[in-house]
C-alpha positions in Angstrom: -88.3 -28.1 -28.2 -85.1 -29.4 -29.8 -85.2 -32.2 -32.0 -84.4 -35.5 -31.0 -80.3 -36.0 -32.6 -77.9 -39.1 -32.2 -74.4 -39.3 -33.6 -73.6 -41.1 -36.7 -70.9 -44.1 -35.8 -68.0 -43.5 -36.1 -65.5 -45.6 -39.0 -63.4 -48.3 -37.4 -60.1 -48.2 -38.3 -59.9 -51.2 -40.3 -63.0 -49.8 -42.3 -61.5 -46.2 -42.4 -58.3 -48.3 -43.9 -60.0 -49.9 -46.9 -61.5 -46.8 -48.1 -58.3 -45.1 -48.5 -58.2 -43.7 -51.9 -55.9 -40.3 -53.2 -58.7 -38.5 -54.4 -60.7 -38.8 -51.3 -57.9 -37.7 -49.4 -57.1 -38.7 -45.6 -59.9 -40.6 -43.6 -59.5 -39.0 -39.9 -60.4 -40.2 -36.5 -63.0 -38.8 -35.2 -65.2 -38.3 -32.0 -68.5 -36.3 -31.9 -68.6 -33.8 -29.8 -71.6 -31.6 -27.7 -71.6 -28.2 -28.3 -72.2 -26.2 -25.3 -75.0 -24.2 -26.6 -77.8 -27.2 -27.3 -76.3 -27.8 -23.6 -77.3 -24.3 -22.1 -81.3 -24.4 -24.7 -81.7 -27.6 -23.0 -84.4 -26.7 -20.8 -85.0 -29.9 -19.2 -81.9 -29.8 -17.3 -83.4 -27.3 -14.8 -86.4 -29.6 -14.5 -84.4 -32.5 -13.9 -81.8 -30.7 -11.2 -85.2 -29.3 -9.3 -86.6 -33.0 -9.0 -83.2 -34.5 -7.9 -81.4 -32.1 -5.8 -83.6 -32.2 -2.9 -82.6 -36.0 -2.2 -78.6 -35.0 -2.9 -79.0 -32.0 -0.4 -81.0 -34.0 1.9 -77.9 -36.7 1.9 -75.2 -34.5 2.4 -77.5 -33.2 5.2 -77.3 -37.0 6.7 -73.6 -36.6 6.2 -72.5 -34.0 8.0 -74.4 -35.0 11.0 -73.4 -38.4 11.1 -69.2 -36.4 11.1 -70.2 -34.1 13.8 -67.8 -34.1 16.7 -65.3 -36.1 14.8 -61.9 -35.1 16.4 -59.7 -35.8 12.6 -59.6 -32.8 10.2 -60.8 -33.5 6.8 -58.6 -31.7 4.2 -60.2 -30.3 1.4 -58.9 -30.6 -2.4 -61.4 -29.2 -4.8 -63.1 -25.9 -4.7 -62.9 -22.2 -2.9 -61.6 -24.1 0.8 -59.3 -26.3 -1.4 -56.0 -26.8 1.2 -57.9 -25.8 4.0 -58.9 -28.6 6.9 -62.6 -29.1 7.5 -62.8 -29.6 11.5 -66.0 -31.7 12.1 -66.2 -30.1 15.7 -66.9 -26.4 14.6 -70.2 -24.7 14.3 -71.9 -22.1 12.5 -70.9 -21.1 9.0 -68.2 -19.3 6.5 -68.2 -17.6 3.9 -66.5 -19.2 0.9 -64.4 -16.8 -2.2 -67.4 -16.8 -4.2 -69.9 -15.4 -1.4 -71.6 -18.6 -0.9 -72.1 -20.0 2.2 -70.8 -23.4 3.6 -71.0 -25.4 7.1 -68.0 -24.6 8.8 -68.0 -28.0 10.1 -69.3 -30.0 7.2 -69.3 -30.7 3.3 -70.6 -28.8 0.2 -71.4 -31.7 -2.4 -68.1 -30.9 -4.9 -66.3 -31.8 -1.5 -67.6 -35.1 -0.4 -64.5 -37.6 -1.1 -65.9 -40.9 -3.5 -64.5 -43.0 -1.2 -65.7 -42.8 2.9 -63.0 -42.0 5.3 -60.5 -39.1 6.4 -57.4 -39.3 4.4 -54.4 -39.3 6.9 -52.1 -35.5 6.4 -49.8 -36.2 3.4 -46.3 -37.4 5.8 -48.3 -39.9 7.7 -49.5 -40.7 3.8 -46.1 -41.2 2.6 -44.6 -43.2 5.8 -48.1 -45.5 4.5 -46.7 -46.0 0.6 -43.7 -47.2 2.3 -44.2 -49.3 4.4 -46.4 -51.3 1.8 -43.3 -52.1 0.0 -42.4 -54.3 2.5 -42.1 -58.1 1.7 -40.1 -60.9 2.4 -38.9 -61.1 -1.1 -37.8 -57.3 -0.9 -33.9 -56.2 -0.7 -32.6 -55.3 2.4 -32.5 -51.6 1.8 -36.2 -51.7 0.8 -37.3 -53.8 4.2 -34.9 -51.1 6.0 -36.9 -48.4 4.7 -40.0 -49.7 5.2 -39.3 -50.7 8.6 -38.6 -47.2 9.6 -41.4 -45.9 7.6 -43.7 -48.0 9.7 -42.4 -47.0 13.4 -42.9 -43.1 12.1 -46.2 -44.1 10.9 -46.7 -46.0 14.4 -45.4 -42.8 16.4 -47.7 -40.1 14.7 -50.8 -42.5 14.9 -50.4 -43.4 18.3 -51.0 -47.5 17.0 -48.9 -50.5 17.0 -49.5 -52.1 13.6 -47.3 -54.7 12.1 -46.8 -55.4 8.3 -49.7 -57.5 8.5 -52.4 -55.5 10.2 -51.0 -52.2 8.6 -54.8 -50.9 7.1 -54.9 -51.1 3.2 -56.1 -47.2 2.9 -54.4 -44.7 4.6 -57.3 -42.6 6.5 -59.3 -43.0 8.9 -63.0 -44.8 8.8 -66.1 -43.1 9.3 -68.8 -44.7 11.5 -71.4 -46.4 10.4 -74.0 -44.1 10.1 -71.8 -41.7 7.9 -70.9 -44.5 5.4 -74.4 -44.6 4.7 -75.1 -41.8 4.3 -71.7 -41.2 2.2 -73.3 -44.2 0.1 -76.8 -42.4 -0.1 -75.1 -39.4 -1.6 -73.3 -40.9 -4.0 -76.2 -42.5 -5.5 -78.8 -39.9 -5.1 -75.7 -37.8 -7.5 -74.6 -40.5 -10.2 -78.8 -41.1 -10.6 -78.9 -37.1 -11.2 -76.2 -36.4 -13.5 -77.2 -40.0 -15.5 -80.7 -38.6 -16.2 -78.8 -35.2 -17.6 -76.4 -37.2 -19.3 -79.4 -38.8 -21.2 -81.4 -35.6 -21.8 -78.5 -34.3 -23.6 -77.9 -37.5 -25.9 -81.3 -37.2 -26.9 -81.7 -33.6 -27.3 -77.8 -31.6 -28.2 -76.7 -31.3 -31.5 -73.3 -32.7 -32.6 -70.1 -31.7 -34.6 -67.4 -33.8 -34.9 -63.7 -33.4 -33.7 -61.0 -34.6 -36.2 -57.5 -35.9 -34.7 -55.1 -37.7 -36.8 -55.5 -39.8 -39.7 -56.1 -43.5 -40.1 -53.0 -45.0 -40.9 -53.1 -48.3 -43.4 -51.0 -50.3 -42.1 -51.1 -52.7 -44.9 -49.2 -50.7 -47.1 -45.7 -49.8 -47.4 -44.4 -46.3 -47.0 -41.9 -45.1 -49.0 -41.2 -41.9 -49.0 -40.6 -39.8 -45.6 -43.2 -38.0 -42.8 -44.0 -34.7 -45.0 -45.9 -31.5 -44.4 -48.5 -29.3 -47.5 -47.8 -25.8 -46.6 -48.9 -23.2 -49.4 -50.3 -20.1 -49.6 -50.4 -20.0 -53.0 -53.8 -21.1 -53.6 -55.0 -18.6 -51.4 -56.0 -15.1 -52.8 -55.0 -12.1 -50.3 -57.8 -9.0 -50.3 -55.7 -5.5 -51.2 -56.3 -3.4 -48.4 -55.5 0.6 -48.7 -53.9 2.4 -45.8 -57.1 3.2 -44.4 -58.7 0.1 -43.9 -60.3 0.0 -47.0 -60.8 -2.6 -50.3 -59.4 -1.1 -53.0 -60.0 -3.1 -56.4 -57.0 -4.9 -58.1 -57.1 -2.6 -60.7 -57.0 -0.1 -58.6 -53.7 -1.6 -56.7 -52.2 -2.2 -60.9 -52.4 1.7 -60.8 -50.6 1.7 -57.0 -53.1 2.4 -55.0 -51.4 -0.8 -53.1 -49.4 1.5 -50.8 -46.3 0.6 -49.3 -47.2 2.1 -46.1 -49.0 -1.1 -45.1 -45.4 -3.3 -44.6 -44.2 -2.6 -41.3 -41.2 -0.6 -41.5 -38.8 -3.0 -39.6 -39.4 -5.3 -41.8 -38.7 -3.9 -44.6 -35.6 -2.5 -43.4 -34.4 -6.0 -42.3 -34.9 -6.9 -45.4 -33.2 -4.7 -47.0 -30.2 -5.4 -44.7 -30.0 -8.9 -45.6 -30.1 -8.1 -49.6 -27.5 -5.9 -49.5 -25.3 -8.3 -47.7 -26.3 -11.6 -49.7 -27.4 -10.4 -53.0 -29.7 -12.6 -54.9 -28.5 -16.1 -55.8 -29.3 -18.5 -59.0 -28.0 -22.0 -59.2 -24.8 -21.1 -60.6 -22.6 -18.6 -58.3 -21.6 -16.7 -61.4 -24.9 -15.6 -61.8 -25.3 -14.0 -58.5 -26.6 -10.4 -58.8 -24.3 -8.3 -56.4 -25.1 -4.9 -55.2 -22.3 -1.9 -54.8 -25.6 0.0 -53.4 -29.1 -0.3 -52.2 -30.8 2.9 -51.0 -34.4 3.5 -49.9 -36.8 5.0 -53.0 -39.4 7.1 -52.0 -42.1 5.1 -53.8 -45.4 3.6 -53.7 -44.6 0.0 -54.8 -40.9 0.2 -54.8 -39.2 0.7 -51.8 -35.4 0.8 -52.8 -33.0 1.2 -55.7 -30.5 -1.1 -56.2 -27.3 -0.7 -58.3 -25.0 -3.9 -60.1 -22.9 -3.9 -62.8 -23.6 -6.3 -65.7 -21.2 -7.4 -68.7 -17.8 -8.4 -68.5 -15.7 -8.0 -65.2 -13.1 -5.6 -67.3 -16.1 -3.4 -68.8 -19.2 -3.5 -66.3 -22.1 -1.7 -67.2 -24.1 -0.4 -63.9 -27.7 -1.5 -64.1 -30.6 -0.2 -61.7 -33.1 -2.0 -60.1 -36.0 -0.9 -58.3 -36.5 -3.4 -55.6 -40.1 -4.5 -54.7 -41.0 -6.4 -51.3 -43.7 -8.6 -50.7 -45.9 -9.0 -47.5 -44.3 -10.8 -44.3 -46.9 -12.9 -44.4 -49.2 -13.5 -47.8 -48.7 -14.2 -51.8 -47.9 -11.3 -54.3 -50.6 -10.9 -56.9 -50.1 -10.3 -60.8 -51.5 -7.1 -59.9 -49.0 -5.8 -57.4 -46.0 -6.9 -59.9 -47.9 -4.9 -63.0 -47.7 -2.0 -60.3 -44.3 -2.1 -59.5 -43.2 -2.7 -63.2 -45.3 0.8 -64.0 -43.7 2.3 -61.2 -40.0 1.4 -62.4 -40.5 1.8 -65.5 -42.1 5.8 -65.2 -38.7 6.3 -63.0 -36.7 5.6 -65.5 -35.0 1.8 -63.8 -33.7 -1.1 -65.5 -35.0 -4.2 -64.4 -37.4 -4.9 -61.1 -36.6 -7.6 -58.4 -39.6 -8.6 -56.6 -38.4 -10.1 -53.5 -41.2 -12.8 -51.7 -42.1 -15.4 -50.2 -45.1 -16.7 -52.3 -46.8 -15.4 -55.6 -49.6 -16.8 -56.9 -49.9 -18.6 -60.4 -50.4 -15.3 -62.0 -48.2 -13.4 -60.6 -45.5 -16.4 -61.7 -46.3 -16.2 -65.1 -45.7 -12.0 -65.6 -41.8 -11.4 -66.1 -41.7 -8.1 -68.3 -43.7 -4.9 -68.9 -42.3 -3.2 -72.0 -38.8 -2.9 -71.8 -38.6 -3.4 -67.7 -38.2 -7.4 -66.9 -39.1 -8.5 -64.2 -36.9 -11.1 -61.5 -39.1 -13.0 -59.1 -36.3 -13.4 -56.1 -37.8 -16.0 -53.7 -37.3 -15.3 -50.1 -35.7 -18.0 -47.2 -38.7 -18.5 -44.7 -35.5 -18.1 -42.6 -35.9 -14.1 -43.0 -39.2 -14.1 -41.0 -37.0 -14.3 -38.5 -34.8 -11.0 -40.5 -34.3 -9.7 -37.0 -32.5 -12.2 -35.5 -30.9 -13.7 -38.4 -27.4 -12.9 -39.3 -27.6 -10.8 -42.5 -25.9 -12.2 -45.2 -26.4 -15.8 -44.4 -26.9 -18.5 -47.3 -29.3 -18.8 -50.3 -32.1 -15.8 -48.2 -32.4 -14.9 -52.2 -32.5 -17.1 -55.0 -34.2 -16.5 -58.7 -35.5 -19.4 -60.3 -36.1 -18.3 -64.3 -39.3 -19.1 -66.4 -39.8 -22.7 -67.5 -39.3 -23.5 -70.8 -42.4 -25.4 -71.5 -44.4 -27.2 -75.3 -47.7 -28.6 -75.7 -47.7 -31.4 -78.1 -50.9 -32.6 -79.6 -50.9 -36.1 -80.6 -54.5 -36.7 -81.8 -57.2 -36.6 -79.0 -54.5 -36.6 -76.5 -51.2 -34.3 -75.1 -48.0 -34.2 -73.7 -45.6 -31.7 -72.0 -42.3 -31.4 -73.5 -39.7 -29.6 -70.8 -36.9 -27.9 -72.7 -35.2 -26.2 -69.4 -35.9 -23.0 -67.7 -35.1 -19.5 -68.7 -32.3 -17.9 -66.5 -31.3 -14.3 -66.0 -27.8 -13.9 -66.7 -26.6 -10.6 -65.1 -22.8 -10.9 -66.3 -24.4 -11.0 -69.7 -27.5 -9.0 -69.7 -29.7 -11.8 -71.0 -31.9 -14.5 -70.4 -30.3 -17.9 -71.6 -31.8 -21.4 -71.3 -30.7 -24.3 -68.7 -30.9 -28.0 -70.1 -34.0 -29.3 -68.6 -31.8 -32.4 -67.5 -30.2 -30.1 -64.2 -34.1 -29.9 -63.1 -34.7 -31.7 -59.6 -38.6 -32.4 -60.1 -41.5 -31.0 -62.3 -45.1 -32.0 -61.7 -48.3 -31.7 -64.0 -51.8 -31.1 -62.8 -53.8 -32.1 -65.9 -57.1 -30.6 -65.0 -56.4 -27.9 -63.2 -59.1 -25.9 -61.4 -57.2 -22.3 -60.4 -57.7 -23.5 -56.5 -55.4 -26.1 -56.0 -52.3 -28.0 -57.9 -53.3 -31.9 -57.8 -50.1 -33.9 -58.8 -50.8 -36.2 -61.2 -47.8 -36.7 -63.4 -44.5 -36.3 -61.5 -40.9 -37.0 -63.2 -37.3 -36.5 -61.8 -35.3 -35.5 -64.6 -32.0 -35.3 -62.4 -32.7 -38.0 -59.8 -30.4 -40.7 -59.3 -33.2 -43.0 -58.5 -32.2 -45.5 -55.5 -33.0 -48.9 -56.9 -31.2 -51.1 -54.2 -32.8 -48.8 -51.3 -36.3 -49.5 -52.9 -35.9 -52.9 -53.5 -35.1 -53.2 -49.5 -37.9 -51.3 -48.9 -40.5 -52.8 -50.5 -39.2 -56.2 -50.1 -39.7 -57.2 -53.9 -38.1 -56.7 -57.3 -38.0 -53.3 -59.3 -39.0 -52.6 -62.8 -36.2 -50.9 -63.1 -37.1 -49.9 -66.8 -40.6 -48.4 -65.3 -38.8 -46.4 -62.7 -36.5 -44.8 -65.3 -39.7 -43.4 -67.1 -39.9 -41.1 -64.3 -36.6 -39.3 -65.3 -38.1 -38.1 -68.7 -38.5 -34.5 -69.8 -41.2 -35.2 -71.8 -44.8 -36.6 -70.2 -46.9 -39.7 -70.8 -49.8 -39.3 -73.1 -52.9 -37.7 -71.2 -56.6 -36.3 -72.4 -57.5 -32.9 -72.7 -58.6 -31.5 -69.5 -62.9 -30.8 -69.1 -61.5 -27.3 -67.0 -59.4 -26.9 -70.5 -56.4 -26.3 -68.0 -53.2 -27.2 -67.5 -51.0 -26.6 -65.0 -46.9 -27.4 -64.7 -44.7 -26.8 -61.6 -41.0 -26.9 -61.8 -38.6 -27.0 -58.7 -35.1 -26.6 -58.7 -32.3 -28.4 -56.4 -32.4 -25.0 -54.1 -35.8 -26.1 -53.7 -37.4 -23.5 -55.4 -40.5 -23.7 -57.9 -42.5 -21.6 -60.1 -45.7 -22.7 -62.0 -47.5 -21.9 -65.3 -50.6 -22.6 -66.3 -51.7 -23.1 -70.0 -55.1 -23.1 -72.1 -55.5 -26.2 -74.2 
């Protein structure tokens, strides 16, 4: 026997509201729900359908002989006959789509109406909805209308009604005996499925459906409607081409096999690097290709070839070219493979081109003497087929944050110097002033599963004072709100994970993030 269950209430909204706090995240609305399968164990429902049914059937039975011989056609809008016309005056049975069979001349229950009568057919309906519109106080095209509506109506009913004794329903009334027995059904079915409804209450198990969050109306909302999409948290198994798990030291050693990407993709790919090149902030730095050619190897899939210097006296540099899944995050691992790879084959630098890598895979940018870009890709290329190659910013490189760890006493800060950029024309890595950063964001106890902002500072943000003030309807510390433009964090504790963690996002909209020890 199942256990007896109810449902636990359900928040109001104004109780939801008051509990809103960031750390608990959103409060949703919720509704429980019955799942089928305490529904289908519930053996009581046969037990009650056996002790009810009999009065249902014997209704319906009442039913279709108090309709027998009626000349109108009922038409039928639910189940296998649904369009075809019931005529009252037939005999015998058919044979309904499912194999059942049904009174040629009378009702199964699922097609007894819940109001008593014959509906009129669907002109003499429409002629009905008309001619209700009619009214002294109407317009003259609407009494026209109705007018006409009502001697159509009058013609195909063979009647003479007027405005006033026009019949409020448009079918046709059953005699008495039917309407009670319509009446006898009806109640003979609510009283059935009411003592299932209750059996279920008392007996299903419940899981409850969340819709869209409480919204606290009491406060203010300043920023915009935004959207959390990541992948980065998320760790992606490394699958050989077989099917089968292969360890991640195992994939460091390339057993990761390119074979896995589909081959349009990667080609697509392809297509749009060698049109667009990869992009920094500053269009100087743009790393441009005079050739990309497929490389017949396990992590890298094509060889790339730039010159690097000054424009008078280029020196051509290789690059083994490394692509990410369509649709996942590059590990540490699959960079230390590629890396390996370029470096036994003799290349200069690797370009891993992606669209997410994971924190540790953001913090590797050289094996030996092989460095390592991380080229971000546009979500636009999922679309690489249709897009036209060549296109905007589909590549953009966003260099290693320049990041100190200050100790003052029991507490820290983070001091942002600026972030480490690739500079091809030159051959070197050269630090940006950490004042052209758009935003950079600390998670001060961070727990290798998800980045919680809790410092956040705008080092480049021209911070709208008179906008805010609008918004919010009061003054602005305007001295307060200029702390957020620092390079150099409040004072926090040391973390119980003994992590930190530091994102830093360019104006392109790109972001890498490293996490330290303390």
């Amino acid at each position: 026997m199942a256990a007896n269950a109810s449902a636990p209430p359900v928040p109001s909204p104004s109780r939801a509201c008051r509990r809103l706090r960031k750390r608990e995240g959103f409060v949703y609305e919720r509704v429980p729900h019955i799942t089928l399968k305490s529904i289908a164990n519930n053996a009581e429902i046969d037990v009650i359908w056996e002790a009810r049914q009999p009065a249902v059937e014997a209704a319906r039975a009442d039913l279709n002989a108090a309709l027998a011989g009626e000349t109108e056609p009922f038409e039928v809008t639910t189940g296998g006959r649904a369009g075809q016309a019931i005529d009252f005056t037939a005999t015998g049975e058919t044979t309904l789509p499912s194999g059942e069979p049904a009174p040629r001349g009378g009702f199964m229950e699922w097609e007894i109406p819940r109001e008593p009568g014959t509906p009129w057919p669907k002109p003499q309906r429409d002629w009905h909805a008309e001619a209700r519109l009619w009214s002294a106080d109407a317009t003259p095209a609407t009494r026209q209308k109705a007018e006409r509506a009502l001697a159509a109506l009058n013609a195909a009913r063979k009647a003479g009604w007027t405005f006033e004794t026009l019949p409020q329903r448009p079918v046709t009334p059953w005699p008495e005996e039917a309407r009670a027995a319509h009446a006898r059904f009806w109640e003979a079915r609510i009283a059935r499925q009411k003592e299932i409804d209750a059996s279920i209450a008392a007996r299903a198990e419940f899981e409850y459906l969340y819709d869209k969050p409480y919204e606290a109306r009491g406060r203010i909302r300043v920023a915009g409607p935004f959207t959390v999409e990541s992948l980065s948290p998320h760790r992606a198994a490394t699958v050989g081409a077989d099917g089968e798990l292969i360890d991640e030291l195992d994939a460091a050693r390339g057993a990761h096999a390119r074979e896995t990407e589909a081959e349009s993709y990667v080609e697509a790919i392809l297509e749009n690097l060698r049109r667009a090149g990869v992009h920094q902030k500053d269009k100087g730095d743009r790393i441009e290709f005079t050739s990309l050619k497929p490389w017949p190897g396990e992590m890298i899939c094509a060889e790339g070839r730039y010159p690097e210097g000054a424009p008078e006296a280029p020196v051509e540099r290789r690059a083994g070219i490394f692509i990410g899944p369509e649709y996942g995050t590059v590990q540490r691992a699959d960079l230390v493979a590629a890396a390996r790879e370029a470096a036994e084959a003799g290349l200069d630098v690797v370009i891993a081109c992606a669209f997410n890598f994971d924190a540790q895979a953001s913090e590797f940018h050289r094996l030996g003497r092989v460095p390592v870009l991380q080229a971000r890709m546009n979500p636009d290329l999922h679309m690489a087929g249709e897009l036209k190659a060549g296109g905007g910013n589909l590549f953009t490189i966003f260099g290693e944050p320049d990041i100190e760890i200050v100790q003052e006493g029991a507490t820290l800060r983070v001091r942002l110097r600026g972030v480490d950029i690739f500079k091809p024309a030159l051959g070197r890595v050269d630090s940006s002033d950490a004042d052209e950063i758009a935003c950079w964001f600390i998670d001060t106890d961070y727990n290798e599963e998800s980045f919680f902002v809790r410092h956040a500072y705008f080092p480049a943000a021209d911070i709208p004072y008179k906008a805010i003030r609008t918004t919010l309807k009061a003054e602005i510390d305007e001295e307060a709100w200029e702390s957020l433009k620092a390079t150099v964090s409040r004072p926090f504790p040391r973390p119980r994970s003994g992590r930190i963690a530091v994102k830093v996002i360019n104006h392109l909209g790109d972001e890498v993030m490293k996490v330290f020890g303390v």
